[in-house]
N, C-alpha and C positions, 0 to 999 in steps of 0.2 A: 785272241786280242779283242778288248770290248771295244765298241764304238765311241768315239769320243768327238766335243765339236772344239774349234778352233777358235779360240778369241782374240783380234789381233788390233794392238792398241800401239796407234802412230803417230808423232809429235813431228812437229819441223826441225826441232833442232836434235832432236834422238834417233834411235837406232830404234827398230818396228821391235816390240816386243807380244813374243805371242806366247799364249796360253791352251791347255786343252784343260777343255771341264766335260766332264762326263754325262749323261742326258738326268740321272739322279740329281747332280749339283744344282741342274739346272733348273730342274723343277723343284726343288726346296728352295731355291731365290727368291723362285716366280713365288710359290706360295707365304715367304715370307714378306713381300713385298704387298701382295693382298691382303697378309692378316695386316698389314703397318695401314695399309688403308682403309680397311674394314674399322681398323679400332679408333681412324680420324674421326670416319663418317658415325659412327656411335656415342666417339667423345662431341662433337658437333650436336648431335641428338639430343643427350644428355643435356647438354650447358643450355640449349633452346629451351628444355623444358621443365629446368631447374629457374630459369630465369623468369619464367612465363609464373610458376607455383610458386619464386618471387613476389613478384609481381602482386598477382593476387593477393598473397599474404599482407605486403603493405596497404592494399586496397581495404583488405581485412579490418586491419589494426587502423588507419585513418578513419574508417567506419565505427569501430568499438571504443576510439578516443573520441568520437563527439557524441555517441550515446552515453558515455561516463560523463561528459560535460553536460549533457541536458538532464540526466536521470540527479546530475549535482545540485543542476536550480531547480528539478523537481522537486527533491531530499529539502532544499534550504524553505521552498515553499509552503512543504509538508509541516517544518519547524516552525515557518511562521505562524500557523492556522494552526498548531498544538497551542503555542503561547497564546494565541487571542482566545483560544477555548477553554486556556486555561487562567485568564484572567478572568471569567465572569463579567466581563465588562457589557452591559447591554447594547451600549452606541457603535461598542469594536464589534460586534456578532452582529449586528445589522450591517456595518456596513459592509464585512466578512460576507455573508449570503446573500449581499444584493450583487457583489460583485462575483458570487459563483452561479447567480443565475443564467438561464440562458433562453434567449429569444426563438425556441423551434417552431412556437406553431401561432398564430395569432388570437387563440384563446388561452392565453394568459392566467393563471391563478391571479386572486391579489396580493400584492407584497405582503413579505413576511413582517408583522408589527413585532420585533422580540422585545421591544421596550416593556408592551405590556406581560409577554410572557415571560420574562426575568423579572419583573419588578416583586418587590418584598411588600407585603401591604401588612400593619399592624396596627389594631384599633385598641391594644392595650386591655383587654377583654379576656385573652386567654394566651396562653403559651404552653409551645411544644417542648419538647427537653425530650435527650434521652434515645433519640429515634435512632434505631438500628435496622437496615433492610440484611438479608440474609437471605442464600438460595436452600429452598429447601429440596424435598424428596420428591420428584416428579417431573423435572423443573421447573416447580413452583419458586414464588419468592414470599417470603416472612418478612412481614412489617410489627415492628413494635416501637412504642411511644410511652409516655408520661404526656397526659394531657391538663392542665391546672387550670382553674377558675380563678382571674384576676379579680372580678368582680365582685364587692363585697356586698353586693345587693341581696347580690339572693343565687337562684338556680340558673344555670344558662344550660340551653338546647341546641344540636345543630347536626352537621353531618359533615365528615371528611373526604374529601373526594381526591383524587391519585391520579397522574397523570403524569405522563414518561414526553418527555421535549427533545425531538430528535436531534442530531448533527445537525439535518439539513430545515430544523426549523419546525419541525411537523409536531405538532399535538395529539396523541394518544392518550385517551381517557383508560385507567385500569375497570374492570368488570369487577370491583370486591363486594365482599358480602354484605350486602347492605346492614343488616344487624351489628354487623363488626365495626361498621363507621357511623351509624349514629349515635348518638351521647347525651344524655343528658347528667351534670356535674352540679355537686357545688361547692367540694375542692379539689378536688384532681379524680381521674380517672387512666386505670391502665387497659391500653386499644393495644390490641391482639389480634393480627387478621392474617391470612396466607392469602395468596392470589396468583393466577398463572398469567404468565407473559402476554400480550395483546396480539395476536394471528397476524396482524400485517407490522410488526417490526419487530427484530432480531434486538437481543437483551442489548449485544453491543454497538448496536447503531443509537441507543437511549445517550443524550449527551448528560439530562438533568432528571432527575422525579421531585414534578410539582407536589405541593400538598397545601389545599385549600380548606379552609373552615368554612361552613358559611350558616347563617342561621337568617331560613328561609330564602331570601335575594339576595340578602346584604353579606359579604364576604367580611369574616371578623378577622383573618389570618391566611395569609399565602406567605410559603417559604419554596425556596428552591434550595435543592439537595444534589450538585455535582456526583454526577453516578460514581467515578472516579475516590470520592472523599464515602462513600456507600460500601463498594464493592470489593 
Protein backbone atom coordinates (compact mmCIF):
# COMPACT_ATOMS: atom_id res chain seq x y z
CA UNK A 1 0.00 0.00 0.00
CA UNK A 2 1.59 3.44 -1.17
CA UNK A 3 1.88 6.14 1.22
CA UNK A 4 -0.63 8.67 1.14
CA UNK A 5 -1.22 12.10 3.15
CA UNK A 6 -4.38 13.21 4.69
CA UNK A 7 -6.33 16.34 3.94
CA UNK A 8 -8.81 17.34 6.34
CA UNK A 9 -11.32 20.16 5.57
CA UNK A 10 -13.67 21.35 8.63
CA UNK A 11 -16.58 23.80 8.49
CA UNK A 12 -18.75 24.65 11.73
CA UNK A 13 -21.77 23.88 10.46
CA UNK A 14 -20.42 20.30 8.46
CA UNK A 15 -19.26 17.20 9.08
CA UNK A 16 -14.99 17.05 8.80
CA UNK A 17 -14.53 15.85 5.39
CA UNK A 18 -11.22 14.23 4.52
CA UNK A 19 -9.27 13.47 1.68
CA UNK A 20 -6.05 11.40 0.81
CA UNK A 21 -3.63 12.72 -1.89
CA UNK A 22 -0.84 10.93 -2.73
CA UNK A 23 2.97 12.66 -2.33
CA UNK A 24 2.84 12.70 -6.68
CA UNK A 25 -0.65 14.80 -6.46
CA UNK A 26 1.13 16.74 -4.35
CA UNK A 27 3.97 17.84 -5.94
CA UNK A 28 2.29 18.65 -9.25
CA UNK A 29 -0.13 21.35 -7.20
CA UNK A 30 2.91 22.69 -5.66
CA UNK A 31 4.61 22.82 -9.14
CA UNK A 32 1.50 24.11 -10.69
CA UNK A 33 1.09 26.77 -8.33
CA UNK A 34 4.76 28.10 -9.00
CA UNK A 35 4.49 27.96 -12.73
CA UNK A 36 0.90 30.17 -11.93
CA UNK A 37 3.38 32.45 -10.13
CA UNK A 38 6.34 32.41 -12.29
CA UNK A 39 4.02 33.30 -15.33
CA UNK A 40 2.47 36.56 -12.88
CA UNK A 41 6.01 37.71 -12.14
CA UNK A 42 6.96 37.46 -16.00
CA UNK A 43 3.58 38.84 -17.10
CA UNK A 44 4.62 41.74 -14.41
CA UNK A 45 8.10 42.01 -16.25
CA UNK A 46 6.73 42.16 -19.49
CA UNK A 47 3.93 45.00 -19.14
CA UNK A 48 7.06 47.03 -17.08
CA UNK A 49 8.92 46.91 -19.98
CA UNK A 50 6.41 47.12 -22.64
CA UNK A 51 5.41 50.15 -20.99
CA UNK A 52 8.72 51.69 -20.48
CA UNK A 53 9.51 50.90 -24.84
CA UNK A 54 6.05 52.91 -24.67
CA UNK A 55 6.91 55.32 -23.32
CA UNK A 56 10.04 56.10 -25.21
CA UNK A 57 8.30 55.52 -28.38
CA UNK A 58 5.90 58.42 -27.52
CA UNK A 59 8.99 60.57 -26.47
CA UNK A 60 10.11 59.35 -29.87
CA UNK A 61 7.32 60.43 -31.93
CA UNK A 62 6.74 64.02 -29.80
CA UNK A 63 10.46 64.56 -30.74
CA UNK A 64 10.01 63.62 -34.83
CA UNK A 65 6.54 65.94 -34.60
CA UNK A 66 8.41 69.05 -33.76
CA UNK A 67 11.46 68.31 -36.12
CA UNK A 68 8.55 67.88 -39.08
CA UNK A 69 7.32 71.33 -37.72
CA UNK A 70 10.54 73.20 -37.75
CA UNK A 71 12.14 71.32 -40.78
CA UNK A 72 8.10 72.75 -42.24
CA UNK A 73 9.32 76.63 -41.51
CA UNK A 74 12.57 75.71 -42.68
CA UNK A 75 10.98 74.07 -46.20
CA UNK A 76 8.39 77.50 -46.22
CA UNK A 77 11.83 79.56 -45.72
CA UNK A 78 13.62 77.76 -48.38
CA UNK A 79 10.40 78.92 -50.68
CA UNK A 80 10.55 82.12 -49.73
CA UNK A 81 14.42 82.80 -50.69
CA UNK A 82 13.64 80.65 -54.22
CA UNK A 83 10.92 83.36 -54.94
CA UNK A 84 13.19 86.40 -54.02
CA UNK A 85 15.96 84.67 -56.18
CA UNK A 86 13.64 84.28 -58.51
CA UNK A 87 12.33 87.61 -58.95
CA UNK A 88 15.54 89.25 -59.83
CA UNK A 89 14.61 92.01 -57.79
CA UNK A 90 17.73 94.02 -56.68
CA UNK A 91 16.15 95.77 -53.35
CA UNK A 92 14.56 92.02 -52.49
CA UNK A 93 18.36 90.30 -52.82
CA UNK A 94 19.64 93.07 -50.68
CA UNK A 95 17.58 93.02 -48.38
CA UNK A 96 17.42 88.90 -48.53
CA UNK A 97 21.50 88.83 -47.80
CA UNK A 98 21.72 91.42 -45.27
CA UNK A 99 19.40 89.53 -43.27
CA UNK A 100 21.46 86.14 -43.94
CA UNK A 101 24.40 87.91 -42.71
CA UNK A 102 26.02 87.12 -39.65
CA UNK A 103 27.95 89.04 -37.05
CA UNK A 104 31.03 86.23 -36.12
CA UNK A 105 33.82 88.12 -35.82
CA UNK A 106 34.45 91.89 -35.74
CA UNK A 107 36.20 92.27 -38.88
CA UNK A 108 33.44 92.53 -41.02
CA UNK A 109 33.50 92.51 -45.01
CA UNK A 110 31.51 95.51 -46.41
CA UNK A 111 28.07 95.10 -47.18
CA UNK A 112 27.00 93.43 -50.04
CA UNK A 113 25.96 96.53 -52.64
CA UNK A 114 23.72 94.13 -55.14
CA UNK A 115 22.10 97.12 -56.49
CA UNK A 116 25.00 97.84 -58.38
CA UNK A 117 25.70 94.25 -59.18
CA UNK A 118 22.06 93.49 -60.65
CA UNK A 119 21.83 96.79 -62.37
CA UNK A 120 21.43 96.65 -66.42
CA UNK A 121 23.47 99.57 -67.72
CA UNK A 122 22.82 100.28 -71.54
CA UNK A 123 24.32 103.30 -73.41
CA UNK A 124 22.60 102.17 -76.65
CA UNK A 125 25.99 101.64 -78.51
CA UNK A 126 25.84 97.91 -78.96
CA UNK A 127 23.72 94.93 -78.04
CA UNK A 128 23.85 91.38 -77.22
CA UNK A 129 21.34 88.78 -78.67
CA UNK A 130 21.53 85.30 -78.98
CA UNK A 131 23.70 84.29 -75.88
CA UNK A 132 23.82 80.83 -75.21
CA UNK A 133 26.22 79.36 -72.28
CA UNK A 134 26.46 75.54 -72.49
CA UNK A 135 28.65 72.92 -70.64
CA UNK A 136 31.26 71.59 -72.57
CA UNK A 137 33.86 68.63 -72.56
CA UNK A 138 36.04 68.94 -69.55
CA UNK A 139 33.91 70.72 -67.56
CA UNK A 140 34.27 73.52 -69.26
CA UNK A 141 31.49 75.95 -70.32
CA UNK A 142 30.87 77.49 -73.92
CA UNK A 143 29.80 81.03 -74.44
CA UNK A 144 28.36 82.22 -77.63
CA UNK A 145 26.83 85.51 -78.61
CA UNK A 146 25.82 87.84 -81.59
CA UNK A 147 27.48 91.06 -80.81
CA UNK A 148 25.82 94.32 -83.14
CA UNK A 149 27.26 97.84 -83.62
CA UNK A 150 24.32 100.34 -82.77
CA UNK A 151 26.47 102.90 -83.69
CA UNK A 152 26.38 104.32 -87.08
CA UNK A 153 29.38 106.22 -86.81
CA UNK A 154 31.86 104.27 -87.54
CA UNK A 155 33.93 101.14 -85.70
CA UNK A 156 33.54 100.45 -81.98
CA UNK A 157 36.30 98.56 -79.77
CA UNK A 158 36.27 96.96 -76.52
CA UNK A 159 36.37 93.91 -74.55
CA UNK A 160 33.82 91.59 -72.69
CA UNK A 161 34.45 90.56 -69.38
CA UNK A 162 32.21 87.42 -67.52
CA UNK A 163 31.62 87.08 -64.32
CA UNK A 164 29.51 84.54 -62.19
CA UNK A 165 27.44 86.56 -58.89
CA UNK A 166 26.95 84.04 -56.33
CA UNK A 167 23.93 83.04 -54.11
CA UNK A 168 25.58 84.62 -51.33
CA UNK A 169 26.43 87.91 -53.21
CA UNK A 170 30.14 87.22 -54.14
CA UNK A 171 31.72 88.38 -57.52
CA UNK A 172 33.80 85.99 -59.47
CA UNK A 173 35.61 87.29 -62.50
CA UNK A 174 35.73 84.24 -65.46
CA UNK A 175 39.70 83.69 -66.68
CA UNK A 176 38.47 83.73 -70.62
CA UNK A 177 40.52 84.09 -73.40
CA UNK A 178 41.39 87.31 -73.78
CA UNK A 179 41.42 87.10 -77.87
CA UNK A 180 37.92 85.68 -77.63
CA UNK A 181 36.53 88.83 -75.72
CA UNK A 182 38.07 91.52 -77.41
CA UNK A 183 36.25 93.00 -80.54
CA UNK A 184 36.55 95.29 -82.70
CA UNK A 185 32.94 95.65 -84.97
CA UNK A 186 31.26 97.73 -87.33
CA UNK A 187 28.28 95.55 -87.61
CA UNK A 188 28.07 92.73 -85.57
CA UNK A 189 30.34 90.17 -84.65
CA UNK A 190 30.16 86.38 -83.71
CA UNK A 191 32.06 85.86 -79.92
CA UNK A 192 32.91 82.25 -79.53
CA UNK A 193 34.95 81.47 -76.34
CA UNK A 194 35.01 78.15 -73.79
CA UNK A 195 36.22 78.75 -70.35
CA UNK A 196 36.47 76.61 -67.15
CA UNK A 197 34.63 77.23 -63.95
CA UNK A 198 36.54 79.71 -61.32
CA UNK A 199 38.60 77.39 -58.50
CA UNK A 200 36.83 78.87 -55.51
CA UNK A 201 32.93 78.41 -56.60
CA UNK A 202 31.00 75.45 -57.51
CA UNK A 203 28.90 75.99 -61.13
CA UNK A 204 25.75 75.65 -58.70
CA UNK A 205 26.49 77.96 -56.10
CA UNK A 206 26.75 80.74 -59.47
CA UNK A 207 23.11 82.47 -58.95
CA UNK A 208 23.68 84.96 -62.13
CA UNK A 209 26.65 85.45 -65.14
CA UNK A 210 27.34 89.09 -65.45
CA UNK A 211 28.50 90.18 -68.80
CA UNK A 212 29.98 93.51 -69.27
CA UNK A 213 31.19 95.51 -72.31
CA UNK A 214 33.54 98.08 -71.68
CA UNK A 215 35.52 100.27 -74.07
CA UNK A 216 38.48 101.28 -72.21
CA UNK A 217 36.88 102.63 -68.40
CA UNK A 218 33.61 103.48 -69.57
CA UNK A 219 31.23 100.30 -69.56
CA UNK A 220 28.94 100.47 -72.91
CA UNK A 221 26.68 97.41 -71.72
CA UNK A 222 26.16 95.02 -68.46
CA UNK A 223 23.52 92.40 -68.66
CA UNK A 224 22.69 89.93 -66.02
CA UNK A 225 21.83 86.27 -67.18
CA UNK A 226 19.90 84.09 -64.41
CA UNK A 227 21.97 80.95 -64.38
CA UNK A 228 18.70 79.11 -63.97
CA UNK A 229 17.22 80.85 -67.68
CA UNK A 230 21.34 79.60 -68.94
CA UNK A 231 21.55 76.17 -67.80
Amino acid sequence: MSEKYSVLIMRDDTNVRRYRVSPSSLRMLLIVLSCVVLVAVCGIFTSASLWKKNTALMNERHGIQKELRDLKVYVERLENIEQILQSNDPEELQALFSSMSVAASTELPPPIDLSSMLQSIDTDMVEVSNLKLQKATGGNLRLSLKLDNKNAKGNIRGSILLSFITKNGKVVVVDANKKDMDFSINRFKRIVTTFTVPESILLNEAYALQLSITNKKTTLLQRIYPMKELL
